[in-house]
C-alpha positions as semicolon CSV with decimal commas, in nm:
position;residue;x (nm);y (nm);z (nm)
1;X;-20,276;2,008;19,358
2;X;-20,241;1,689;19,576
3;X;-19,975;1,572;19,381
4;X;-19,795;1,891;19,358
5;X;-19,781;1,972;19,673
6;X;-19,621;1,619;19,828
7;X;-19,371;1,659;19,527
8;X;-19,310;2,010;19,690
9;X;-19,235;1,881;20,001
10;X;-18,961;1,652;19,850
11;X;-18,780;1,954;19,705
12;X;-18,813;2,118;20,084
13;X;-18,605;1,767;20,225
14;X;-18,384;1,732;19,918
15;X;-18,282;2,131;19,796
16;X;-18,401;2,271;20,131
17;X;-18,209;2,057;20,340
18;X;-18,021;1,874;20,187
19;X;-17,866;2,140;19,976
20;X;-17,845;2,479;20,204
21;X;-17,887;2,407;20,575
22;X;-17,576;2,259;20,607
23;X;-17,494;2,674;20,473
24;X;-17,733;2,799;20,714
25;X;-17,581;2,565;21,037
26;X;-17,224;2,588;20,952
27;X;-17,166;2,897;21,157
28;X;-17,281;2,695;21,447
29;X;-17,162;2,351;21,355
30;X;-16,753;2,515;21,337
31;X;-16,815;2,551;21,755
32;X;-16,789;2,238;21,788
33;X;-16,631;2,066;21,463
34;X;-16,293;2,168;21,290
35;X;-16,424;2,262;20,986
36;X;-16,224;2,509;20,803
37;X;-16,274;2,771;20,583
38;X;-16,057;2,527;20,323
39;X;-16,332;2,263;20,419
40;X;-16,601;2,495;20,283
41;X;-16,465;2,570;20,027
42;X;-16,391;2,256;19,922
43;X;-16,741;2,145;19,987
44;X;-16,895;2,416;19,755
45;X;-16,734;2,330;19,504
46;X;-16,724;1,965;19,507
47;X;-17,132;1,954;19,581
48;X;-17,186;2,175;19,254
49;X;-16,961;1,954;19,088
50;X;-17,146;1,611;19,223
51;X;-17,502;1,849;19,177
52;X;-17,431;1,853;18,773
53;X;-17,317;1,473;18,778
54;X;-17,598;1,387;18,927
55;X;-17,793;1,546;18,651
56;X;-17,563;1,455;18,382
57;X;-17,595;1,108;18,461
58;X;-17,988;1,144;18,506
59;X;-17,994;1,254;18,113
60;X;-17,822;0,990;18,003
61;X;-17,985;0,676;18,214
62;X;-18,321;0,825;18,330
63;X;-18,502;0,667;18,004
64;X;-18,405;0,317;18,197
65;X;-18,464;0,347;18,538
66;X;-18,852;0,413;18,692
67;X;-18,872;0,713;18,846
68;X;-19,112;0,637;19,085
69;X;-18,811;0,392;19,257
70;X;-18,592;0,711;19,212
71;X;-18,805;0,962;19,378
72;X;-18,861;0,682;19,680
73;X;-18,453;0,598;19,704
74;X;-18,310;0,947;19,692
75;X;-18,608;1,050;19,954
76;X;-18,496;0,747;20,161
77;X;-18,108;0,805;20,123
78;X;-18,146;1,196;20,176
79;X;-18,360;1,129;20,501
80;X;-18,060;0,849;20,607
81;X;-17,754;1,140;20,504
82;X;-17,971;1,425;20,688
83;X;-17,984;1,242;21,024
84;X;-17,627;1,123;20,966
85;X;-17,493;1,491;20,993
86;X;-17,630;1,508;21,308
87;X;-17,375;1,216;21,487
88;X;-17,026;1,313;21,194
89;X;-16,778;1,449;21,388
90;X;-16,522;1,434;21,054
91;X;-16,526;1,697;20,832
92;X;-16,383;1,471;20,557
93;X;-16,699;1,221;20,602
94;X;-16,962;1,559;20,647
95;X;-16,846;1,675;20,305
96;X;-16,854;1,293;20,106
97;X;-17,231;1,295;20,279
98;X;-17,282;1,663;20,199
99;X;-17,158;1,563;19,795
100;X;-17,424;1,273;19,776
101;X;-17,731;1,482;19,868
102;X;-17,661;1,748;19,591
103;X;-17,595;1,423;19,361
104;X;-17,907;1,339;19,521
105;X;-18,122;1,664;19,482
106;X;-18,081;1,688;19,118
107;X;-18,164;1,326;19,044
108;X;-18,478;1,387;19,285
109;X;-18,591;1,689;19,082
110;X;-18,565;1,530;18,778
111;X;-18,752;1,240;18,819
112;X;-19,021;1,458;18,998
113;X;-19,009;1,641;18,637
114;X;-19,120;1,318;18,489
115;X;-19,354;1,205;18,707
116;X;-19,558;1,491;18,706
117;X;-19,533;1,553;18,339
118;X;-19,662;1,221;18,279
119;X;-19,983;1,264;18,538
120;X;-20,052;1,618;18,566
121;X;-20,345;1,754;18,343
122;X;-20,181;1,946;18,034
123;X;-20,360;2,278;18,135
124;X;-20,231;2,223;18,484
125;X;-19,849;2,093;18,400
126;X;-19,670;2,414;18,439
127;X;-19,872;2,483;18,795
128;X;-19,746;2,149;18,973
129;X;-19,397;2,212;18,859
130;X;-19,381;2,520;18,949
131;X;-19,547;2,493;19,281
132;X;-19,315;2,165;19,323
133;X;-19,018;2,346;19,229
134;X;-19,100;2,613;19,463
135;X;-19,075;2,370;19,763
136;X;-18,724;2,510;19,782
137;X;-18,876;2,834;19,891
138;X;-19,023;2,669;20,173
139;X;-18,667;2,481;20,297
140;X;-18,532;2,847;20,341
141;X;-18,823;2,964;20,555
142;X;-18,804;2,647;20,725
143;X;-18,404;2,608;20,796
144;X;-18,462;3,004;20,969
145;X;-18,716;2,856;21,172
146;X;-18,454;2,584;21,288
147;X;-18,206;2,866;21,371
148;X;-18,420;3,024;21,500
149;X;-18,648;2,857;21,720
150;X;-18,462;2,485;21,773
151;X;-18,048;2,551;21,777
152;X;-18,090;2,824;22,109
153;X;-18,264;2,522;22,304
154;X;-18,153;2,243;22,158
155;X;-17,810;2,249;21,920
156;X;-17,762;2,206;21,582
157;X;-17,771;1,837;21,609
158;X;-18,155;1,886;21,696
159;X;-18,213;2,059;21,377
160;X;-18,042;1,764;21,124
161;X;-18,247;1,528;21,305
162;X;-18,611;1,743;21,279
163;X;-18,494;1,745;20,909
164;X;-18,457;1,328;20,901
165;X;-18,811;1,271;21,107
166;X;-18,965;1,551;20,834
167;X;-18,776;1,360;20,578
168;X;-18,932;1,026;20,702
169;X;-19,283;1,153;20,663
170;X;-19,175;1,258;20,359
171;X;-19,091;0,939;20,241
172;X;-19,409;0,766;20,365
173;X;-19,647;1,062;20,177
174;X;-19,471;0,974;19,852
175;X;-19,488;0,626;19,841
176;X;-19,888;0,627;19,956
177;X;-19,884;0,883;19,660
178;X;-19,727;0,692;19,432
179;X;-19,903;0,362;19,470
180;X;-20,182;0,526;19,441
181;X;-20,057;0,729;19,110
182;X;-19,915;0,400;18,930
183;X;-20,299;0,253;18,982
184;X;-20,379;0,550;18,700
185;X;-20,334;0,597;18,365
186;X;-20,139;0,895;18,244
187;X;-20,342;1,203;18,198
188;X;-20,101;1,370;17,933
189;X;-20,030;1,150;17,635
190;X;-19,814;1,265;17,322
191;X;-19,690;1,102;16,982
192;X;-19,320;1,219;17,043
193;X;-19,064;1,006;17,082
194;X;-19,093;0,835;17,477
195;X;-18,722;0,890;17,485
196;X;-18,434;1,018;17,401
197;X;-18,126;0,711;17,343
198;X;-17,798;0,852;17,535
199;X;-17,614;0,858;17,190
200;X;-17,845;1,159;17,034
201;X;-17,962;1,336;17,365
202;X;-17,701;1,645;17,320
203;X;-17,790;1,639;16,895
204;X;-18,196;1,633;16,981
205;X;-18,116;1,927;17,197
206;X;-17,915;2,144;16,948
207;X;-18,191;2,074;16,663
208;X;-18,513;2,111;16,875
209;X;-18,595;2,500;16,919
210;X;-18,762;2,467;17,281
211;X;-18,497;2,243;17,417
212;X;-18,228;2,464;17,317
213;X;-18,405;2,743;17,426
214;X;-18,441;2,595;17,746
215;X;-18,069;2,500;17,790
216;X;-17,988;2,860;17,678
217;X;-18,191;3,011;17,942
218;X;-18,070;2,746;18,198
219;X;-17,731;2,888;18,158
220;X;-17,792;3,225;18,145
221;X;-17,983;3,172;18,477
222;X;-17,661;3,025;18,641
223;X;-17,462;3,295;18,527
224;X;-17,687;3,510;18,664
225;X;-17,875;3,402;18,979
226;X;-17,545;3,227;19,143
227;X;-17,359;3,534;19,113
228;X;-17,619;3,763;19,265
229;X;-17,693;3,494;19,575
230;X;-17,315;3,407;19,639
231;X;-17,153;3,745;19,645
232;X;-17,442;3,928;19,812
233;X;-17,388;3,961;20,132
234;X;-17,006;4,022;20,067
235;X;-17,121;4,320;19,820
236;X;-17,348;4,455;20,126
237;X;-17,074;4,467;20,346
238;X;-16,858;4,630;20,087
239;X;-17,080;4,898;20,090
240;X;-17,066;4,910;20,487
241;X;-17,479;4,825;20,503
242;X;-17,599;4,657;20,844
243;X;-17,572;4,262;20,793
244;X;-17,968;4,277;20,867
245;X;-18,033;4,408;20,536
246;X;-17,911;4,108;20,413
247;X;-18,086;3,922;20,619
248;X;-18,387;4,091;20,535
249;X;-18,336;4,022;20,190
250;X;-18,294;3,679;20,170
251;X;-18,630;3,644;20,408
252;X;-18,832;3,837;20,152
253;X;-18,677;3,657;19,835
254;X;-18,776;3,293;20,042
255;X;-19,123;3,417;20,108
256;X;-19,193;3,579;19,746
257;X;-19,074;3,249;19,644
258;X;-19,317;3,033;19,825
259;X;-19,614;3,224;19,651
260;X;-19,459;3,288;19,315
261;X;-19,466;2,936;19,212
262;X;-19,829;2,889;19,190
263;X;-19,902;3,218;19,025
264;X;-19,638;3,216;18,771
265;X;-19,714;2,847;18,710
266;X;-20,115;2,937;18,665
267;X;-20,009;3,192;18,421
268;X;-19,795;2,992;18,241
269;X;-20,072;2,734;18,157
270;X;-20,356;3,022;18,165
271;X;-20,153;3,232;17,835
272;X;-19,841;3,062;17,765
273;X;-19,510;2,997;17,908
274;X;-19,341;3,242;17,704
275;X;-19,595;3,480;17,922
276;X;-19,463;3,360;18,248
277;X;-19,107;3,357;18,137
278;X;-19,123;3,773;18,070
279;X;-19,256;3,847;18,387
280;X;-19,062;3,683;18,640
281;X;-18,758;3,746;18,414
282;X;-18,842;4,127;18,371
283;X;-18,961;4,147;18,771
284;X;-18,610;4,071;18,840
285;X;-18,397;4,292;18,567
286;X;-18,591;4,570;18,701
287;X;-18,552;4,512;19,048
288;X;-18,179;4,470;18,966
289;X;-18,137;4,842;18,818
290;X;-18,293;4,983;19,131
291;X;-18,052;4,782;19,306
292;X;-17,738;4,895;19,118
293;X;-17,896;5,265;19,122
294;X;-17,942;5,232;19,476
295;X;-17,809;4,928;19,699
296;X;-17,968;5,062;20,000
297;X;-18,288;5,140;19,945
298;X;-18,333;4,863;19,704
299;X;-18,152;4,583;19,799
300;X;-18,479;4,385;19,927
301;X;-18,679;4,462;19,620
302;X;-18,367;4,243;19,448
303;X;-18,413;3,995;19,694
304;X;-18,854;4,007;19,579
305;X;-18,736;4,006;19,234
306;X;-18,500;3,689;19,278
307;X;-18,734;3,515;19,473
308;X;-18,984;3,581;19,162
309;X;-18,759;3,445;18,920
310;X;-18,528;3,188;19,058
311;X;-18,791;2,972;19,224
312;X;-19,049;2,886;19,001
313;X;-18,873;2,925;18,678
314;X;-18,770;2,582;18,682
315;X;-19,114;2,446;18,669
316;X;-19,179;2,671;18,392
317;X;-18,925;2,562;18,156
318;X;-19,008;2,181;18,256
319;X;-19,352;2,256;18,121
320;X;-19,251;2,447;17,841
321;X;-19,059;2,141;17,724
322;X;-19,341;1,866;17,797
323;X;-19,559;2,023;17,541
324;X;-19,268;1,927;17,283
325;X;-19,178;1,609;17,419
326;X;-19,259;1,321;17,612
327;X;-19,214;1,278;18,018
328;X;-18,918;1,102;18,009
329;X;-18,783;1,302;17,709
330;X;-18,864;1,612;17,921
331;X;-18,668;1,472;18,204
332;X;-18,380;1,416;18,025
333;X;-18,362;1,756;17,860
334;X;-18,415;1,904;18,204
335;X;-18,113;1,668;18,307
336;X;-17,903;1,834;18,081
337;X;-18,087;2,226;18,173
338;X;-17,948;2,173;18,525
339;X;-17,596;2,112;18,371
340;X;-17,560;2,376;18,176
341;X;-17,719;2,608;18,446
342;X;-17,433;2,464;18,708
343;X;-17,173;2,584;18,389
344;X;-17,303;2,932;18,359
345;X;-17,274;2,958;18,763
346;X;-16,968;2,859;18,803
347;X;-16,817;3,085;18,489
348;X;-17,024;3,305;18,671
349;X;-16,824;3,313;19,031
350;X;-16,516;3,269;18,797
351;X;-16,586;3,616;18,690
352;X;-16,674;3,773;18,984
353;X;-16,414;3,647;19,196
354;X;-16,146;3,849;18,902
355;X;-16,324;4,115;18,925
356;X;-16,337;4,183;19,302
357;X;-15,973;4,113;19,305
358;X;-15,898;4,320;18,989
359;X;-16,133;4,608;19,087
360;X;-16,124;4,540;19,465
361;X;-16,547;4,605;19,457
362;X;-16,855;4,386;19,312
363;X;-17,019;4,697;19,144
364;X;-16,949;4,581;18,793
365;X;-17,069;4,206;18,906
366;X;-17,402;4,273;18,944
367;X;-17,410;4,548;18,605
368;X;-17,276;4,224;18,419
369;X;-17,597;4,025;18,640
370;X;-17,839;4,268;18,519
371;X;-17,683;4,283;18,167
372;X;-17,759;3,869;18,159
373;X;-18,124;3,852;18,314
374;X;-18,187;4,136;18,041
375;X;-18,010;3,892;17,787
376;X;-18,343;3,618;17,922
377;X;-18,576;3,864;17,873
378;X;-18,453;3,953;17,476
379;X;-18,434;3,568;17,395
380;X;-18,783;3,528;17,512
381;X;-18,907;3,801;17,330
382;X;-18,761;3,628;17,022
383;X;-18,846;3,314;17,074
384;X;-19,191;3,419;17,120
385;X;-19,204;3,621;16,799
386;X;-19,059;3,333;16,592
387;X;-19,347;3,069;16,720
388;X;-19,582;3,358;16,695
389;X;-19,447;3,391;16,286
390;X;-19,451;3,017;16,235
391;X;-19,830;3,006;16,375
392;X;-19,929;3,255;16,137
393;X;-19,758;3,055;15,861
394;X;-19,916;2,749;15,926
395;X;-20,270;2,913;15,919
396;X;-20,174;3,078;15,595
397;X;-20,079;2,694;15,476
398;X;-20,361;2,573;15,600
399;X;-20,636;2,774;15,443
């Protein structure tokens, strides 16, 4: 759990920080910069963009570069860009750094994906990704605690730099880990292919069930998750609920996430992954009906039931795909997971933005949310029923 855990703390400094407390700080940050509401704008949509290059160009050249120097440089650079935000002054030059962290953050997680699918013990893959993954969780508990405890005494500027020095320590954890970790064998060995050539990545993905599955699922997740996180709070004030309630809600869905890595990750490699997949996926469809039945009563069960989902599902699916393929195969697949899951958010928003200015509310956003977390659920189901009929075939072959 060692290993898990220091991998963890990279996804706190590279999604944590490097991906939402420039969110969390910009409030405080336009006090004393000229950042515009065209500037953040601008910035969320060119840092998605630069998020699914990142991992685009991950799938294609990951089976070339060692991912032990990637984990190390994108640690190093992301510690370098975090205390850099702390001295900009230029908009223009916060959003080129804010663009190479998310470029940054996806490369990070994918060579993370490798790493510990290569190492971890195959009854204990799917619980180090999905405790690793769920390092995220722990960035937004941890970029509260800067509002909340450093930026009244000390600025905003304090806050970039406590990220860097944690960032730093980050850095030197990793690379004792590492050199430690290359002195080892690999634990999880496999006669699959070791990887994927660039030319037949996107035609290994459409014939092989799990990968497909998995890119499926990744986009579904997009269209769903982004949605529900982006337009929340606006939907909350729509509805003329006290902006605590949101707050409240994205404080419970942070903490449920911290925890639900571990568990969902042990259950995963306890039963199977298909297992996992059903409950976090139905935890959150249901906690999405009471929501739509009742926004104000239920609005921080959604938040539990995203935090239960969105977190450590992406360690799930990473182990779900190592038991098909090799480490580096599996990080190239989840390369291309992260892409389509950037496509389904974004068609997501697309949608949602019509809507609210077709319909002038986000009720119908959230029924089409709920509609596509329910859409999860049903594929799992099936794919779980066709490896369940296969199984039974092959026994039938074999005796």
């Amino acid at each position: 759990m060692r290993v898990a855990a220091v991998f963890g703390l990279n996804q706190i400094v590279s999604h944590g920080f490097g991906l939402f407390l420039f969110a969390a700080l910009v409030p405080l940050m336009r006090e004393s910069i000229a950042i515009t509401n065209w500037h953040i704008a601008a910035i969320g949509a060119l840092t998605q963009l630069s998020y699914l290059a990142g991992a685009l160009l991950l799938g294609f050249i990951g089976n070339k570069v060692c991912s032990t120097r990637l984990v190390l440089t994108t640690g190093s650079l992301t510690t370098m860009m975090l205390f850099s935000m702390s001295q900009l002054q230029s908009p223009l030059i916060i959003t080129m750094v804010l663009v190479l962290l998310a470029a940054s953050a996806s490369i990070s997680w994918g060579a993370i994906v490798e790493i510990l699918g290569r190492h971890a013990k195959p009854e204990r893959c799917s619980t180090y990704l999905s405790f690793a993954s769920s390092g995220t969780a722990w960035g937004y508990g941890l970029n509260g605690l800067l509002i909340l405890l450093v930026v009244p005494l000390l600025g905003w500027q304090r806050s970039w730099q406590i990220a860097a020095v944690f960032g730093l320590i980050v850095v030197l954890f990793t690379w004792r880990l590492l050199t430690k970790l290359n002195r080892q064998p690999a634990t999880h060995t496999t006669s699959t292919q070791a990887m994927i050539p660039a030319a037949e990545l996107f035609s290994t993905i459409i014939r092989e069930r799990t990968a497909l599955f998995a890119c499926v699922v990744s986009f579904l997740l997009g269209f769903s998750t982004m949605p529900f996180a982006n337009w929340l709070s606006t939907y909350l004030n729509e509805l003329q609920l006290p902006a605590t309630l949101g707050g409240y809600t994205w404080t419970v869905a942070g903490v449920t996430g911290m925890f639900a890595g571990v568990i969902t990750g042990w259950i995963a490699d306890r039963t199977n992954h298909a297992t996992a997949l059903i409950i976090i996926f139905t935890g959150f469809a249901l906690s999405l009906m009471a929501f739509i039945y009742d926004p104000t009563q239920f609005a921080v069960l959604a938040g539990i039931g995203y935090g239960l989902m969105y977190f450590p599902v992406w360690g799930i699916l990473a182990g779900w795909i190592r038991q098909a393929f090799s480490s580096t195969a599996t990080m190239q697949i989840c390369s291309i997971c992260m892409v389509t899951f950037g496509l389904g958010g974004a068609l997501g928003n697309l949608i949602a933005g019509f809507i609210r200015d077709t319909t002038g509310s986000l009720a119908l956003v959230y029924v089409l949310v709920t509609i596509a977390v329910i859409l999860m659920v049903l594929l799992t189901l099936i794919i779980m029923r066709v490896g369940s009929s296969r199984a039974n075939k092959q026994l039938l072959t074999d005796s």
